[in-house]
Structures are given as C-alpha cells and as structure tokens.
N, C-alpha and C positions, 0 to 999 in steps of 0.2 A: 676751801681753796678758791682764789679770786677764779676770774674766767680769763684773765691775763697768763695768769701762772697754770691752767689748765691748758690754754692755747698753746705756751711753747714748750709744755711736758710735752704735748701733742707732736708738734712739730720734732723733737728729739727724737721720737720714738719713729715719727716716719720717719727721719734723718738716717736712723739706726737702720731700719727694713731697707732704707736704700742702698746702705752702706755692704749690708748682708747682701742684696740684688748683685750690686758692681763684683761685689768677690777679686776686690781690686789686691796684688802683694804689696807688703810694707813698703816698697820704694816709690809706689803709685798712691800711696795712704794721701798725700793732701790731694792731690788731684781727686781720690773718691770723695774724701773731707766737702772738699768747695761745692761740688757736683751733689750731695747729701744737703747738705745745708741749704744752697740754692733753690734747689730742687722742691725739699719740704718745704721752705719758705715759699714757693710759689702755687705749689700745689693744696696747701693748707690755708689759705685764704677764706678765713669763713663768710659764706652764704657766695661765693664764687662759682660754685657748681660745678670745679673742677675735681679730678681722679681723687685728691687728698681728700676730700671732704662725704664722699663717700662712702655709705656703712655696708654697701650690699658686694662688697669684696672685702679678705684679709689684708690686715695692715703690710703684710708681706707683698698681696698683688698691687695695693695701692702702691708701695715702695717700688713693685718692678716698673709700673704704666708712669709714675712717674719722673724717673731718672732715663728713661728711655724717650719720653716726653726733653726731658732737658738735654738732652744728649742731641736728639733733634732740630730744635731750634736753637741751641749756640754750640755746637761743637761739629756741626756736618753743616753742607752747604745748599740745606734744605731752605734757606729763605733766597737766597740766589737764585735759585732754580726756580723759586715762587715769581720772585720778578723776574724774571726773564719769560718767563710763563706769561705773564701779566702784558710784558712788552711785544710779544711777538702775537697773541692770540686775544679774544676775548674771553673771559673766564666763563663763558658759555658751557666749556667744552669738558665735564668731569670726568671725562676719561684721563685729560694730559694731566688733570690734578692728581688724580688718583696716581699715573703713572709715576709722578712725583715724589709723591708720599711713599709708594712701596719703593723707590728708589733711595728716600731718604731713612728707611728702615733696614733697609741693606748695607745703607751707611753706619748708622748704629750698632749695625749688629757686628759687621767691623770693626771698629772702634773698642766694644766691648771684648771681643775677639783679640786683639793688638794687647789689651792694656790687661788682660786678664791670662793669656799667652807669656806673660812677664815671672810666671809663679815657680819659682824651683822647681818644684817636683808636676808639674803635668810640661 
C-alpha cells in the first residue's frame, strides 16, 4: 500500500474514533461528519507532532483530544477571548491563559452536551 493511501486509511479511521467520541443523533450526523473529517484532517498531519500522530494513546483517545481540539478553536469563542487576552494584557501572565483555556473547555463541553442532548432516548 502507497504511504498516500496508508495516510488517508489513517485519517478515516481517526475520522471514525472522532465520529464514535461526538456520539452525535442522526439529525446532527453532518455536523459530526464536517467536525470528523476536519478534525482528522488536521490532527493527522504527519511529522506535525500533533494529538493524531501519536502512538502512546488509543485511536479512540486520539479521536476524543482531537475533535475536542476542533471544537475549541472553530466552534467556541476561544480565539476571541485569546485576542482580547492579547489586547488588554501582556501575555506574561499564564494564569489569564490558562483561565481561558479552562473556559474554552467548558465551552466544549457544552457544545458537546447541546448536540448530543439531541438523541431520543437519553
């Protein structure tokens, strides 16, 4: 098998784990789609050093840190709140980062919470 067609088996399969992570209902199926796709596409980038490329977690944790990852930076208002960070302070200060980040994690988990709240039966 080339190393082209081994790259986007690759990518499928974390596509897949992401897919399994959202545990999104059928009427949320493209939203988890787009969110899968992207997602693997960004997090599998070889020699990148990011979550996808990873061997020392399951393709299932790589799938959760990465759609959780995407969720964060285009679906919460986690880079607003970076710039605004950026504008009012010097980034000296890892506390207001941090405070950030656990904020835009609460955002996620919301998110996650909303679209997966959608499922008949829970």
């Amino acid at each position: 098998m080339s190393r082209e067609r081994q790259e986007a088996a690759y990518r499928e399969e974390l596509a897949d784990a992401i897919r399994r992570y959202l545990d999104f209902p059928p009427q949320s199926a493209e939203l988890a789609d787009g969110i899968a796709v992207a997602a693997a596409a960004r997090a599998a980038v070889v020699g990148s050093g990011r979550v996808g490329r990873t061997r020392t977690l399951s393709l299932d944790e790589r799938g959760a840190l990465a759609a959780r990852a995407y969720i964060r930076h285009h679906l919460t208002g986690y880079h607003d709140a970076l710039d605004d960070l950026a504008a009012e302070d010097p980034w000296d200060d890892e506390y207001l980062y941090r405070q950030v980040k656990a904020e835009a994690q609460h955002d996620v988990d919301e998110f996650l919470a909303k679209h997966r709240a959608q499922q008949p039966d829970r």
